[in-house]
mmCIF entry with sequence, helices, sheets and N, C-alpha, C, O atoms, coordinates in Angstrom:
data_MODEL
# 
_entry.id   MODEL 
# 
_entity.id                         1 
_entity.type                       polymer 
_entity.pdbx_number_of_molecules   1 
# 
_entity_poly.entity_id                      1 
_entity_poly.type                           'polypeptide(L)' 
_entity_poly.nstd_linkage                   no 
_entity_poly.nstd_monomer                   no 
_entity_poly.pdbx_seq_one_letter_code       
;(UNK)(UNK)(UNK)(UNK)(UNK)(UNK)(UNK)(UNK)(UNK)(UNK)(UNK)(UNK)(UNK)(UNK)(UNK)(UNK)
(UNK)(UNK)(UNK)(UNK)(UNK)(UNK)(UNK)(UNK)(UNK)(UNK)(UNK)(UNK)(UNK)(UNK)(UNK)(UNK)
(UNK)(UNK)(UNK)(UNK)(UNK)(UNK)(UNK)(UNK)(UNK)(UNK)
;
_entity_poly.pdbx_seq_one_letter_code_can   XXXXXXXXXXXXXXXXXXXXXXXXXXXXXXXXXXXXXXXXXX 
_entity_poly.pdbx_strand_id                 A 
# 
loop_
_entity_poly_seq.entity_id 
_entity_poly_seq.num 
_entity_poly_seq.mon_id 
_entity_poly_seq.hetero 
1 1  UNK n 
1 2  UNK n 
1 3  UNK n 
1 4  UNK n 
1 5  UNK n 
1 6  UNK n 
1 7  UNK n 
1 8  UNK n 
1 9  UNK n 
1 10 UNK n 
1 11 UNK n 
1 12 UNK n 
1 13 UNK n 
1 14 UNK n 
1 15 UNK n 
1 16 UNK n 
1 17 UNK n 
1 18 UNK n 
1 19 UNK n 
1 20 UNK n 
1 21 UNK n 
1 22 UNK n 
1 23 UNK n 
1 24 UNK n 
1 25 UNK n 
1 26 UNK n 
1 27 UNK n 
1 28 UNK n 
1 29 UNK n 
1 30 UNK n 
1 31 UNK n 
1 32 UNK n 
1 33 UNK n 
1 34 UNK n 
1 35 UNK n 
1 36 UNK n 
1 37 UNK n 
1 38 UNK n 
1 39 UNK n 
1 40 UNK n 
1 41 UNK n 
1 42 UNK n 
# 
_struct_asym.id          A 
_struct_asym.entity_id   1 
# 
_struct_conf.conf_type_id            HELX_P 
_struct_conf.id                      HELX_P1 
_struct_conf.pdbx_PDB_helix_id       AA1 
_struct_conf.beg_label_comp_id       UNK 
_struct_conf.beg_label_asym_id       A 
_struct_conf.beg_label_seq_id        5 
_struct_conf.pdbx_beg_PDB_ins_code   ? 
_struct_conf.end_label_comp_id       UNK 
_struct_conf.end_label_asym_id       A 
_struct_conf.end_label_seq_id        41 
_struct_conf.pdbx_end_PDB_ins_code   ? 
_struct_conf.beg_auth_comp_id        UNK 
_struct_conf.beg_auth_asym_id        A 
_struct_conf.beg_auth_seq_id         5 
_struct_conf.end_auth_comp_id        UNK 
_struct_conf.end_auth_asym_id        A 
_struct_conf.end_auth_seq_id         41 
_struct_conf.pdbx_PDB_helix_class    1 
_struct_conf.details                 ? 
_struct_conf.pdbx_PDB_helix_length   37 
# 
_struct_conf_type.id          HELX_P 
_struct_conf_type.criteria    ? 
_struct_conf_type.reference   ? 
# 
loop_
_atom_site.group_PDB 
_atom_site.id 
_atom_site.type_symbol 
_atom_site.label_atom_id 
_atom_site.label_alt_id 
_atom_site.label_comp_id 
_atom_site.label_asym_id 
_atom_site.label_entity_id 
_atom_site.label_seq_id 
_atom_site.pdbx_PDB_ins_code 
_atom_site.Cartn_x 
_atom_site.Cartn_y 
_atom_site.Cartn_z 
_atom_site.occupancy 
_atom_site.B_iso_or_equiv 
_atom_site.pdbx_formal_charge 
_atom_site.auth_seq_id 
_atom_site.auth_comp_id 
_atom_site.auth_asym_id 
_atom_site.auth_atom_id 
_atom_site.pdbx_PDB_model_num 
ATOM 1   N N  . UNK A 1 1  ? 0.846   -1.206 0.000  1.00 0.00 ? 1  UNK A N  1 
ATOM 2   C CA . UNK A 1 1  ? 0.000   0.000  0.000  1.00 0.00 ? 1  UNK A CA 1 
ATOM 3   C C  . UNK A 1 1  ? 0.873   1.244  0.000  1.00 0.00 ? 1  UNK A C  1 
ATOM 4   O O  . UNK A 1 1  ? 1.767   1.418  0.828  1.00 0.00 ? 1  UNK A O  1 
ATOM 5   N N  . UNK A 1 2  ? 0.611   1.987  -0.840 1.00 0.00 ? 2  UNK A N  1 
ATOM 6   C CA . UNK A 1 2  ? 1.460   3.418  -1.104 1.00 0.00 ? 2  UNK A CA 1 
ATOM 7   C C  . UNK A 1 2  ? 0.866   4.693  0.215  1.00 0.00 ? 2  UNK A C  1 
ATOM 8   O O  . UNK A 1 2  ? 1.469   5.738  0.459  1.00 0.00 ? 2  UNK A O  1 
ATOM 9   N N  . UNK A 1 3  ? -0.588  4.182  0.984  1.00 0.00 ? 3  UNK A N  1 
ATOM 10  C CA . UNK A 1 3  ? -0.293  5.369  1.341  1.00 0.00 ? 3  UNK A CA 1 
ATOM 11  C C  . UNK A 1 3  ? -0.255  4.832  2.908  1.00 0.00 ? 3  UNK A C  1 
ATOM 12  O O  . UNK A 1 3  ? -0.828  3.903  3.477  1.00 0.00 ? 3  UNK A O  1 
ATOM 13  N N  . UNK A 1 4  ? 0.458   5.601  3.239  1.00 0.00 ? 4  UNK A N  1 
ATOM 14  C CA . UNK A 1 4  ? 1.339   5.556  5.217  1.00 0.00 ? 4  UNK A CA 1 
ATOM 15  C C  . UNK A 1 4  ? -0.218  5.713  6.005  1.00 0.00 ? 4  UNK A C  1 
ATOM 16  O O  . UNK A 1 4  ? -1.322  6.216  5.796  1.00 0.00 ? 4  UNK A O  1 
ATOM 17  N N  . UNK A 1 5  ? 0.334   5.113  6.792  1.00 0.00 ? 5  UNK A N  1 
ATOM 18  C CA . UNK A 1 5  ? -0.645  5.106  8.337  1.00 0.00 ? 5  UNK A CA 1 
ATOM 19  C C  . UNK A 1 5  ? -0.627  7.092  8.363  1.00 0.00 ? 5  UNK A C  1 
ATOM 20  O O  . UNK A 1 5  ? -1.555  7.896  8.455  1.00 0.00 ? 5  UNK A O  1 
ATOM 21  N N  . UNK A 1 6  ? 0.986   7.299  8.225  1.00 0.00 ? 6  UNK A N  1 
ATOM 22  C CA . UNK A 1 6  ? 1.219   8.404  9.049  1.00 0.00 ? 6  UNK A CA 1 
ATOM 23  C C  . UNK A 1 6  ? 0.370   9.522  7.981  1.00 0.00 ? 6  UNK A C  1 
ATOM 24  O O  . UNK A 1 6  ? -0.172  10.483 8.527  1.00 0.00 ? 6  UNK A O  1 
ATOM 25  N N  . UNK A 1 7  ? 0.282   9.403  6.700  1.00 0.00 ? 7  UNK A N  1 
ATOM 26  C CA . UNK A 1 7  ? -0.652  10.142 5.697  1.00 0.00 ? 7  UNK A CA 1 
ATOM 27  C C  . UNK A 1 7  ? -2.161  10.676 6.055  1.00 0.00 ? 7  UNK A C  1 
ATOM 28  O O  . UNK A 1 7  ? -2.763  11.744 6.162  1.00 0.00 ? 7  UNK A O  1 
ATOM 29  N N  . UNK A 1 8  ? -2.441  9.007  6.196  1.00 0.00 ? 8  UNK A N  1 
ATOM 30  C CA . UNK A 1 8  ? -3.995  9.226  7.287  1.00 0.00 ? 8  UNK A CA 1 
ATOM 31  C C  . UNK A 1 8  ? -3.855  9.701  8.315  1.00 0.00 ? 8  UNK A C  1 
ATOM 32  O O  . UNK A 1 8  ? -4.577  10.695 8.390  1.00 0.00 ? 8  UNK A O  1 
ATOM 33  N N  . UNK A 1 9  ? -3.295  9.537  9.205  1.00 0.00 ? 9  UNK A N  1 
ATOM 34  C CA . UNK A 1 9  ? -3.135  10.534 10.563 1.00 0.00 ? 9  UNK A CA 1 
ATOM 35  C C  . UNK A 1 9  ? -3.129  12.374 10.110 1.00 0.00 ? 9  UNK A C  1 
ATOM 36  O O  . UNK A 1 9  ? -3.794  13.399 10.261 1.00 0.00 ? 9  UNK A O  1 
ATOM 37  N N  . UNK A 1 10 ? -2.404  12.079 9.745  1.00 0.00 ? 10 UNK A N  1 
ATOM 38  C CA . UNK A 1 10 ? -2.297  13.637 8.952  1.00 0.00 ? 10 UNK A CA 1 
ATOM 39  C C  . UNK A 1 10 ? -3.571  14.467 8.448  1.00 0.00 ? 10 UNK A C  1 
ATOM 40  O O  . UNK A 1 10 ? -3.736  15.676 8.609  1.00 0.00 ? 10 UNK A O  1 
ATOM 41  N N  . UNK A 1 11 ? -4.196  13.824 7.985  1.00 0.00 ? 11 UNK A N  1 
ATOM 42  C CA . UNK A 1 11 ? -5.208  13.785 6.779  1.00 0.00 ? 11 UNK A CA 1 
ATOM 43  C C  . UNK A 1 11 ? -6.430  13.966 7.929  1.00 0.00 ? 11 UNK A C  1 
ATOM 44  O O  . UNK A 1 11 ? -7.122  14.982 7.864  1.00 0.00 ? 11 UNK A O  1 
ATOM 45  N N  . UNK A 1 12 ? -6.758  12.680 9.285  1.00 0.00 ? 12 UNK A N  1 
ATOM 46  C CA . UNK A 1 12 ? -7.715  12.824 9.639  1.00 0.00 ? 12 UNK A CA 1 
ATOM 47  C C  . UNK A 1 12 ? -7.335  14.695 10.381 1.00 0.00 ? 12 UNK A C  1 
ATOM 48  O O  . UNK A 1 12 ? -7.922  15.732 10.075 1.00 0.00 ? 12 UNK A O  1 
ATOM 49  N N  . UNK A 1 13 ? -6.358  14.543 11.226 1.00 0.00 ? 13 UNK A N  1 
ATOM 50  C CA . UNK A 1 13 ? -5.926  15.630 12.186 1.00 0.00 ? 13 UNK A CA 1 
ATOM 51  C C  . UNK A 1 13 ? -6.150  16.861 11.467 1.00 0.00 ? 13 UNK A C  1 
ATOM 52  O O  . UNK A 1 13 ? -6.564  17.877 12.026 1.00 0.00 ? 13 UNK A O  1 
ATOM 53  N N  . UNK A 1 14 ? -5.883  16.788 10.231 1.00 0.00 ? 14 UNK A N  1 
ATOM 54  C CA . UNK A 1 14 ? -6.010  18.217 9.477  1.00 0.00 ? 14 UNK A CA 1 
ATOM 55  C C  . UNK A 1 14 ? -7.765  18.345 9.446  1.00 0.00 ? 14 UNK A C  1 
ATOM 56  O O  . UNK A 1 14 ? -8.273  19.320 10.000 1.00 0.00 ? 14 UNK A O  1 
ATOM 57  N N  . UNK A 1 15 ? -8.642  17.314 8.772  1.00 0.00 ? 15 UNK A N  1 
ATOM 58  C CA . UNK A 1 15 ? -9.703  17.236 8.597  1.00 0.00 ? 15 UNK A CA 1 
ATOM 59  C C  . UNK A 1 15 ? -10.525 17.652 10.126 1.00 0.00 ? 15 UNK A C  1 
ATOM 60  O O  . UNK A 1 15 ? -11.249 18.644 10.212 1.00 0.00 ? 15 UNK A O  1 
ATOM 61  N N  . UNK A 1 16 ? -10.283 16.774 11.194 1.00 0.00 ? 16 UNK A N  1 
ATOM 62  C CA . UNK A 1 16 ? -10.841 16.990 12.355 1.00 0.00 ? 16 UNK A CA 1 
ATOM 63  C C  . UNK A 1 16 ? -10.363 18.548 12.554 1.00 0.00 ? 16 UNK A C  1 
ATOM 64  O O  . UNK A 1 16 ? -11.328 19.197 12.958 1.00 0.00 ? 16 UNK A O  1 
ATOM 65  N N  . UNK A 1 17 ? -9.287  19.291 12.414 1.00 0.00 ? 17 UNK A N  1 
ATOM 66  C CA . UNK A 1 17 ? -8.901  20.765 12.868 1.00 0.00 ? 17 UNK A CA 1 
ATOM 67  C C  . UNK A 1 17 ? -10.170 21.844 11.976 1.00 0.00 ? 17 UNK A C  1 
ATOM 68  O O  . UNK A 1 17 ? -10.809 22.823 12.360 1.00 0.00 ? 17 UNK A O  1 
ATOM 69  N N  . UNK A 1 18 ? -10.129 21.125 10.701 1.00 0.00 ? 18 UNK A N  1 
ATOM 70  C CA . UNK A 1 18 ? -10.876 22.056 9.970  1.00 0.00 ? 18 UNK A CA 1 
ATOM 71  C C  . UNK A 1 18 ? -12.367 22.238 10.561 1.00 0.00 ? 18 UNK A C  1 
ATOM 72  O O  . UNK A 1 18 ? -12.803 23.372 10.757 1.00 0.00 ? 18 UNK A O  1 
ATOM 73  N N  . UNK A 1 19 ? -13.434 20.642 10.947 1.00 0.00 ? 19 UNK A N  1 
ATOM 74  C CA . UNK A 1 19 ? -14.468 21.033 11.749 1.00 0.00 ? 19 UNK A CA 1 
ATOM 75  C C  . UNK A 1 19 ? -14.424 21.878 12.495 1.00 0.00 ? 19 UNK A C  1 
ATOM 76  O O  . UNK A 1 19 ? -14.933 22.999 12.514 1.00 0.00 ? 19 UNK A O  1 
ATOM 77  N N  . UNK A 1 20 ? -13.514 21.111 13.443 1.00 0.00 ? 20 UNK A N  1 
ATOM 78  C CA . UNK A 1 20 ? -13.789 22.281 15.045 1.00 0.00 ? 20 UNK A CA 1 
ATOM 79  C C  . UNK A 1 20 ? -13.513 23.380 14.748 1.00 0.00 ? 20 UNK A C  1 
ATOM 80  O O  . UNK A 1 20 ? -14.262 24.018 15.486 1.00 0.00 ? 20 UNK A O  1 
ATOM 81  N N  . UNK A 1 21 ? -12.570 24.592 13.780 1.00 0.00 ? 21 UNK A N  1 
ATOM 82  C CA . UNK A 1 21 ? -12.160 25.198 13.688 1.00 0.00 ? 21 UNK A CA 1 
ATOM 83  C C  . UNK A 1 21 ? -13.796 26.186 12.799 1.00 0.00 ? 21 UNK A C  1 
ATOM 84  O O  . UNK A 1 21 ? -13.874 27.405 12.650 1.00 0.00 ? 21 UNK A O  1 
ATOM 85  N N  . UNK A 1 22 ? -14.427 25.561 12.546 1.00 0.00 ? 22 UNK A N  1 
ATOM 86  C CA . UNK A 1 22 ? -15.604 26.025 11.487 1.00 0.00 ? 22 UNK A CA 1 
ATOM 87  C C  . UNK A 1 22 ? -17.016 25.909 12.610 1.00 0.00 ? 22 UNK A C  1 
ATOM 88  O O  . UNK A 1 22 ? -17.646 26.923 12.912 1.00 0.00 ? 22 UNK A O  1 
ATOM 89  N N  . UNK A 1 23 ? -17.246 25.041 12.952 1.00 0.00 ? 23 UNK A N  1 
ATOM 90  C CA . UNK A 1 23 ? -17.632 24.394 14.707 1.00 0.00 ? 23 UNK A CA 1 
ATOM 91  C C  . UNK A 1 23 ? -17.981 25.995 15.068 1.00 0.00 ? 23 UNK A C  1 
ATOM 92  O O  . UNK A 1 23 ? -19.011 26.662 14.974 1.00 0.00 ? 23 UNK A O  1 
ATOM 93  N N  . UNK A 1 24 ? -16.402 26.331 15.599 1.00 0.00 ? 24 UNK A N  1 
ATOM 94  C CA . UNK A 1 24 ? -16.040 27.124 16.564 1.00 0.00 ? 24 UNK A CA 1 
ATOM 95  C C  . UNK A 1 24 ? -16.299 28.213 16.366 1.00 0.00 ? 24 UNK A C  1 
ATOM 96  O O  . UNK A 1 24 ? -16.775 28.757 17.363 1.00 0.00 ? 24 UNK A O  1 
ATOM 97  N N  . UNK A 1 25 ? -16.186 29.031 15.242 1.00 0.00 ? 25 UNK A N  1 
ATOM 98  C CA . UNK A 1 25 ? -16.410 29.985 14.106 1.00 0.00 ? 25 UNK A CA 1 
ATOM 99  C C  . UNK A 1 25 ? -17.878 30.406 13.870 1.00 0.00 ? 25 UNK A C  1 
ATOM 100 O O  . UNK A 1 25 ? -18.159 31.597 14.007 1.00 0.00 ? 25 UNK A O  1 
ATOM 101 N N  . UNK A 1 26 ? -18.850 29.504 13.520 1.00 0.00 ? 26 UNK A N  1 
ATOM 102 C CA . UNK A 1 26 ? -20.176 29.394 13.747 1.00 0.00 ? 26 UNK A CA 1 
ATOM 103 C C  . UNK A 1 26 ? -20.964 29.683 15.034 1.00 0.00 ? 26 UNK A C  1 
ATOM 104 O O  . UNK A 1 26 ? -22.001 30.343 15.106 1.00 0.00 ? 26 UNK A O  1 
ATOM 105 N N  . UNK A 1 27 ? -20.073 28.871 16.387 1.00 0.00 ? 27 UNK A N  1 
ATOM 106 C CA . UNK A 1 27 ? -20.768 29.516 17.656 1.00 0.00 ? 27 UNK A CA 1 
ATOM 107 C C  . UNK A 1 27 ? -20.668 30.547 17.979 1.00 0.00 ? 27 UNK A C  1 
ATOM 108 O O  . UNK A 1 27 ? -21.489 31.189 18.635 1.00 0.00 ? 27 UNK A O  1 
ATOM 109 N N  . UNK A 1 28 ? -19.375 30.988 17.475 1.00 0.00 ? 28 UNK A N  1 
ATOM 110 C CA . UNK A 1 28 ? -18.844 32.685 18.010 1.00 0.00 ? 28 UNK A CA 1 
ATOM 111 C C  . UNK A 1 28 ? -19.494 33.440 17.321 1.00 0.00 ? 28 UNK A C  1 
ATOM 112 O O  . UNK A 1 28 ? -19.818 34.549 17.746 1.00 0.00 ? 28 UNK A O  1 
ATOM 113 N N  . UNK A 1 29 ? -19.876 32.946 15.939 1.00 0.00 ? 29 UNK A N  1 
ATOM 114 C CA . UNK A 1 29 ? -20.858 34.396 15.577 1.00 0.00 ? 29 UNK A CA 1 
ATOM 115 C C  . UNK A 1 29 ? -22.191 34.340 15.817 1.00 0.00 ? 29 UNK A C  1 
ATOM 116 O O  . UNK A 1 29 ? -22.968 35.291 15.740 1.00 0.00 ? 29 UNK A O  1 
ATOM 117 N N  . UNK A 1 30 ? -22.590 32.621 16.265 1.00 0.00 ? 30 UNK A N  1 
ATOM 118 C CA . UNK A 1 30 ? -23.972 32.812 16.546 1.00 0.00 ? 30 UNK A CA 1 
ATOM 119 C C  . UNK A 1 30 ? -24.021 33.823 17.962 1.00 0.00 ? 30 UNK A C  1 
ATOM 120 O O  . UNK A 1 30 ? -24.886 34.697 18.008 1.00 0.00 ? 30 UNK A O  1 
ATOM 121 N N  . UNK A 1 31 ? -22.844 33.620 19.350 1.00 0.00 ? 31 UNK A N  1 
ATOM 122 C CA . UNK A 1 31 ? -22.950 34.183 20.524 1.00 0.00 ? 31 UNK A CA 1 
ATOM 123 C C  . UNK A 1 31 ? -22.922 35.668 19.698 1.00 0.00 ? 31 UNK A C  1 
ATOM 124 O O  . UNK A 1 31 ? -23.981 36.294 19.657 1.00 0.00 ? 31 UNK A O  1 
ATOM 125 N N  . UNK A 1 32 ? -21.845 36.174 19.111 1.00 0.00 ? 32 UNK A N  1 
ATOM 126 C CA . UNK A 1 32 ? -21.741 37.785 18.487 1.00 0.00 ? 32 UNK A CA 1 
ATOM 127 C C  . UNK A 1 32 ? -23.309 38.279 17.864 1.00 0.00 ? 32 UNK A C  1 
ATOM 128 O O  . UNK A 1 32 ? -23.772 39.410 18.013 1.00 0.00 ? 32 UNK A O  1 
ATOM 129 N N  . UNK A 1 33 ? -23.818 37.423 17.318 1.00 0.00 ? 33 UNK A N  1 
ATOM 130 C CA . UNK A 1 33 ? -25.054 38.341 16.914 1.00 0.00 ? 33 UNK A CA 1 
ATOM 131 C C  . UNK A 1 33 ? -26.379 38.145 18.105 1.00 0.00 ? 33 UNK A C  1 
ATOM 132 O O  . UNK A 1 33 ? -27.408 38.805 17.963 1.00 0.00 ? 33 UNK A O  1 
ATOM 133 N N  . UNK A 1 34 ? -26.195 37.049 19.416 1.00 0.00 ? 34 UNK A N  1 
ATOM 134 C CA . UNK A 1 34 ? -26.959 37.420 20.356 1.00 0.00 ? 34 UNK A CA 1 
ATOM 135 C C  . UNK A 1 34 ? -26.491 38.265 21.261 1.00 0.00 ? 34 UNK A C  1 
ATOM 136 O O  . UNK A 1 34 ? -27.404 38.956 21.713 1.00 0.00 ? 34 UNK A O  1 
ATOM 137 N N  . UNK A 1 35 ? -25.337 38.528 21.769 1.00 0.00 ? 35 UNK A N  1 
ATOM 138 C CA . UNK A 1 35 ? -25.114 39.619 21.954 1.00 0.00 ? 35 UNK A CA 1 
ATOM 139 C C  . UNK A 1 35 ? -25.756 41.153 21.455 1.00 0.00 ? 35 UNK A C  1 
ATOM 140 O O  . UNK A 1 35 ? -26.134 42.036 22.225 1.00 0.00 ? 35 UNK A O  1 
ATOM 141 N N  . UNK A 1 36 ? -25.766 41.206 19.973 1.00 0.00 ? 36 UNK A N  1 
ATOM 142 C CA . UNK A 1 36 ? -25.751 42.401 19.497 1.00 0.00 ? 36 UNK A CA 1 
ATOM 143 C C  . UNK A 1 36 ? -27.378 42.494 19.330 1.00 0.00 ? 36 UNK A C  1 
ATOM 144 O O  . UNK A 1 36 ? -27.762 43.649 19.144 1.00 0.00 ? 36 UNK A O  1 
ATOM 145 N N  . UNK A 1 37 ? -28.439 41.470 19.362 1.00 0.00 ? 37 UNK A N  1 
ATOM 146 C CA . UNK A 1 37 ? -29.700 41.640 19.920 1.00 0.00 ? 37 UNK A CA 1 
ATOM 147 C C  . UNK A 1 37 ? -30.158 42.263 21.126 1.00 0.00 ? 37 UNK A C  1 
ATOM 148 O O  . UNK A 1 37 ? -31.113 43.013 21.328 1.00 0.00 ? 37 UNK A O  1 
ATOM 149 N N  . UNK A 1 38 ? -28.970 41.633 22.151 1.00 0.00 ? 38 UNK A N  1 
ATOM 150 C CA . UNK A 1 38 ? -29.465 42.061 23.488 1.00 0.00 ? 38 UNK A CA 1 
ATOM 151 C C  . UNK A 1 38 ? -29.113 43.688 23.948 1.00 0.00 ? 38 UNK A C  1 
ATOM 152 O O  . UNK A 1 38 ? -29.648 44.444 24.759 1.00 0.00 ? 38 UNK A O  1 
ATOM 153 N N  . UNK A 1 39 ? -27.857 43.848 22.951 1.00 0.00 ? 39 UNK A N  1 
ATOM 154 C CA . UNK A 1 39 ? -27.497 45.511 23.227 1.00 0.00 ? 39 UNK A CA 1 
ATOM 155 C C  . UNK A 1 39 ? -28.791 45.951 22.623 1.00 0.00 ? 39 UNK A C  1 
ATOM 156 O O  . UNK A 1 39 ? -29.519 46.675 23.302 1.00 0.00 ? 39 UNK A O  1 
ATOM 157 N N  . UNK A 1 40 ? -29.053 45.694 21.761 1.00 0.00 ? 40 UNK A N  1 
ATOM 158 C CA . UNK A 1 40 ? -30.271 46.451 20.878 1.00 0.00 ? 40 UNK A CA 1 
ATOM 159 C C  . UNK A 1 40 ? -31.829 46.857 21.280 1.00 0.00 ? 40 UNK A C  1 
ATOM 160 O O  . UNK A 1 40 ? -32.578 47.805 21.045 1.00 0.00 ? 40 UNK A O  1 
ATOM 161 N N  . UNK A 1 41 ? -31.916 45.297 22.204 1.00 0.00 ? 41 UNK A N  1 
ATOM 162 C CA . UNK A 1 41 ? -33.021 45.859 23.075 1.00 0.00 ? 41 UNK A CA 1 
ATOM 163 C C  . UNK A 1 41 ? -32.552 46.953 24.292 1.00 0.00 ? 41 UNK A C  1 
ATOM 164 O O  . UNK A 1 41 ? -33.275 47.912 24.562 1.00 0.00 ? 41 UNK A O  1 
ATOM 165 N N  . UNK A 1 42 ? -31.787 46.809 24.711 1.00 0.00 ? 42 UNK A N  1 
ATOM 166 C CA . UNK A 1 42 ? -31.687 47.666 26.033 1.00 0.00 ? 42 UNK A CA 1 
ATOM 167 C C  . UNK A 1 42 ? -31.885 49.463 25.218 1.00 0.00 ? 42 UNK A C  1 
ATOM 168 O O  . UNK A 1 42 ? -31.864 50.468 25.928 1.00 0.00 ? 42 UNK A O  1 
# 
């Protein structure tokens, strides 16, 4: 087999970084725009 254990490792770690990293990205702007509701009512 041409491709390495260590390829896939690579491959998942990059892949898994990219979720959480998009994940993470998504909650922060969902919290940023409830935030900017709640300034809005006050």
């Amino acid at each position: 087999m041409s491709v390495s254990i260590g390829n896939i490792l690579i491959t998942v770690v990059v892949f898994i970084d990219f979720v959480v990293k998009s994940l993470f990205h998504r909650f922060y702007v969902m919290v940023y725009a409830i935030k900017q509701l709640l300034v809005k009512r006050r």
